[in-house]
N, C-alpha and C positions, 0 to 999 in steps of 0.2 A: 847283895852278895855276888851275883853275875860279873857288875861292875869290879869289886872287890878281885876276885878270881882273873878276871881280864890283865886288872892291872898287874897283880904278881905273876900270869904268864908270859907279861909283856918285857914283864925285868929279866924271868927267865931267858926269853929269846933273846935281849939284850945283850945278856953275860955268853951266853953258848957262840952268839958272832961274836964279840971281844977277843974269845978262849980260841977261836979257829980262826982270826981276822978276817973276816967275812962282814959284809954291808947288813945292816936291818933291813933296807928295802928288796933284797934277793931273798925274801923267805916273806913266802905268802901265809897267814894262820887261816886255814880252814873250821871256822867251827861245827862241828856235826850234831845236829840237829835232830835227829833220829827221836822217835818216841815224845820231843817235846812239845808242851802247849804252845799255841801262838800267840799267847802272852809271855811265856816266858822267853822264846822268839825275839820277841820285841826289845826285851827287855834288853839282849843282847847288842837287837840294832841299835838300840836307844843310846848304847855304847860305842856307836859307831863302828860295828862290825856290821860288814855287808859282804862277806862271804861265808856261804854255808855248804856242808855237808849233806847227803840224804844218803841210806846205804838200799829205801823201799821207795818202789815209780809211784803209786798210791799216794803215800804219803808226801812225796816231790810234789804232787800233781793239787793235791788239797794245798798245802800250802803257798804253790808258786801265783795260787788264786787268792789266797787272801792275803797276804804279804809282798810291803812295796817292793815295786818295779825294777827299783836299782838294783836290787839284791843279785849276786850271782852265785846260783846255785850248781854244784858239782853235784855228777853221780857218781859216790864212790864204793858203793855195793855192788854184790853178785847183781848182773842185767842178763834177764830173760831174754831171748831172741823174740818173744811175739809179747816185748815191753817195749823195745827200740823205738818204736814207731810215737808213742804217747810221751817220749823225752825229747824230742828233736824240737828243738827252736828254743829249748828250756833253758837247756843247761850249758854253762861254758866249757867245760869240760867231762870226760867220761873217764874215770881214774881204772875200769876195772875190766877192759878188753881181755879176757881170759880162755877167748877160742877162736880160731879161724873163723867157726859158725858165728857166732856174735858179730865177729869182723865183716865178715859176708852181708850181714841182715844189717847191719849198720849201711855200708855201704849204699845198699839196694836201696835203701828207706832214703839216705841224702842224696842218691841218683833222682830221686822222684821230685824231690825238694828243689835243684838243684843249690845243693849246699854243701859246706866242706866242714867235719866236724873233727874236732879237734878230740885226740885220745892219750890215753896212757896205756899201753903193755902193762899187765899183770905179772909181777914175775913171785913165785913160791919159793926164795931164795933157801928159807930152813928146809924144806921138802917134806912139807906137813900136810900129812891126809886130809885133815880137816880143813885145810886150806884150798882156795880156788888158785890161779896159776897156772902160768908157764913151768918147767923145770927151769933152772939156769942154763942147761947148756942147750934147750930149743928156742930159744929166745933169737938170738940171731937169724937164724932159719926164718922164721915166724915173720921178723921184720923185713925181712928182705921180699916178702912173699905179699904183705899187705902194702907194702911203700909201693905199690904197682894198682895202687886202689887207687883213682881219683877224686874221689871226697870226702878220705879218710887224710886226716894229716897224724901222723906220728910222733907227740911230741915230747915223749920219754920212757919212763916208767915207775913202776907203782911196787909197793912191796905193803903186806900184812906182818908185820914181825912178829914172833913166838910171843907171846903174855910171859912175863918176869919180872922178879919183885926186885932184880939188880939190875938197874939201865945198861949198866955195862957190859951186861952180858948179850947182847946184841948188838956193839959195836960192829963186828964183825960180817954180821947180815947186811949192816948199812953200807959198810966200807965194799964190800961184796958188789952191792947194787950199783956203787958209784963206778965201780970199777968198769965193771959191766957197762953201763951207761957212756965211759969214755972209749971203752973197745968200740961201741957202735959209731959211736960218733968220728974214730978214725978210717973206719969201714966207704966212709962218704958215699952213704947209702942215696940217691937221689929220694926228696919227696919225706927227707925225715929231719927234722929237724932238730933233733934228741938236744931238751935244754932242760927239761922238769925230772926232778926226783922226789916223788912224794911220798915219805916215810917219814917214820915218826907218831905217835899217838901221846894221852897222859902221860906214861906211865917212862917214854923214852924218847920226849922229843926232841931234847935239849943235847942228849949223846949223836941223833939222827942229824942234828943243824950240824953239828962239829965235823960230820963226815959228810956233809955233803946235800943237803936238804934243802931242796927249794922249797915245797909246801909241809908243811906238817898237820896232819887231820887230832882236834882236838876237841874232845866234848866231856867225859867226866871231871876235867879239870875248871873247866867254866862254869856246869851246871849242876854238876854235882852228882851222885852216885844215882842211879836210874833204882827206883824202885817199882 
C-alpha cells in the first residue's frame, strides 16, 4: 500500500510542476514519520524514500538509532529549547525556528559543537492561535537579528497552513509566504541564504508546489489515516 500511495503522490507532484513549469528535481517530498512503526518506516525506505519528517526529539532519537544511516531526518515540530541539544548532529534540517529563545539555544548548543545548522523560520502566515509562529510582518525583523548568529544559517521558511477540505483555499497562505520569502531575499540580508519554502501537507500540497514549494511535509497520504 505504502508503495502504491508513493507512487500516486509522485504523479501528483509530477502534474502540480507541469501546471507551474517547475523542475521535479526542486521539490524535495518529506515523508513524516510521526507515530510510525519502524517497520512501516521501512517499508517506506524500501521505497526508496530517504527523507523523513519527526514533529517529537523522542521519537527522532529512537528511530535515528534503529533506522539506516543514509536517512536524512528533519525536525519539523514545535522544538523545546532544553531539546536542541539531543538533535544536533541528527537532523539536516530544523523546519520550526519559532522564537528568538529557540534561535539563542540553538545557537549556543552549535557554538559548543562547533557547527553550523541549517534552519527554517516559522512563519504563522493565517494568524492562528493554535499555531506556533512568527506573525508575518515580524518576520523580517527576526531575520535580520539571527543572520548576525554564526552557526545558525537561515535558509528560508516554513509555514503550518489552516486544515481545509478545499486545497484552494489556501492558495493564498502559500502565495503569501513566497512573497514573503522574495521580499527577504532582495533585502540581501548577509549570512541568509533564503532558497527553501516548505509548505504543503496531504491535504494541499499539490496547490503549495504551484505557488512556490520547495519541500512539501507528507504523511497521511503515504501511510494512511493515523489511528
Amino acid at each position: 500500500m505504502i508503495r502504491e500511495n508513493l507512487a500516486k503522490i509522485e504523479a501528483n507532484i509530477q502534474k502540480a510542476c507541469e501546471r507551474s513549469g517547475r523542475k521535479r528535481e526542486d521539490i524535495t517530498l518529506i515523508v513524516v514519520s510521526k507515530t510510525q512503526s519502524i517497520d512501516t518506516i521501512k517499508e517506506a525506505y524500501d521505497a526508496s524514500i530517504r527523507v523523513f519528517g519527526e514533529n517529537r526529539v523522542q521519537e527522532l532519537n529512537e528511530k535515528y538509532t534503529l533506522l539506516p544511516d543514509d536517512i536524512k531526518w528533519h525536525m519539523i515540530g514545535h522544538l523545546q529549547t532544553n531539546k536542541v541539544k539531543s538533535v544536533m548532529g541528527k537532523v539536516e534540517l530544523i523546519h520550526s525556528v519559532d522564537s528568538l529563545r529557540l534561535a539563542e539555544a540553538i545557537e549556543k548548543e552549535a557554538a559548543k559543537q562547533d557547527v553550523v545548522v541549517d534552519v527554517l523560520v516559522e512563519v504563522n502566515v493565517a494568524g492562528e492561535d493554535s499555531k506556533f509562529g512568527f506573525r508575518f510582518e515580524e518576520v523580517v525583523s527576526f531575520v535580520k537579528t539571527i543572520a548576525n548568529m554564526p552557526h545558525i544559517r537561515v535558509c528560508g521558511l516554513m509555514t503550518i497552513a489552516p486544515f481545509v477540505d478545499i486545497p484552494e483555499e489556501n492558495r493564498e497562505v502559500f502565495r503569501t509566504l513566497r512573497k514573503l520569502l522574495v521580499d527577504i531575499n532582495d533585502k540581501n540580508i548577509d549570512n541568509v541564504p533564503m532558497g527553501v519554502l516548505s509548505m504543503g501537507m496531504t491535504n494541499d500540497y499539490e496547490v503549495a508546489i504551484e505557488e512556490g514549494a520547495t519541500m512539501v511535509r507528507i504523511g497521511t497520504a503515504v501511510f494512511g489515516e493515523r489511528v
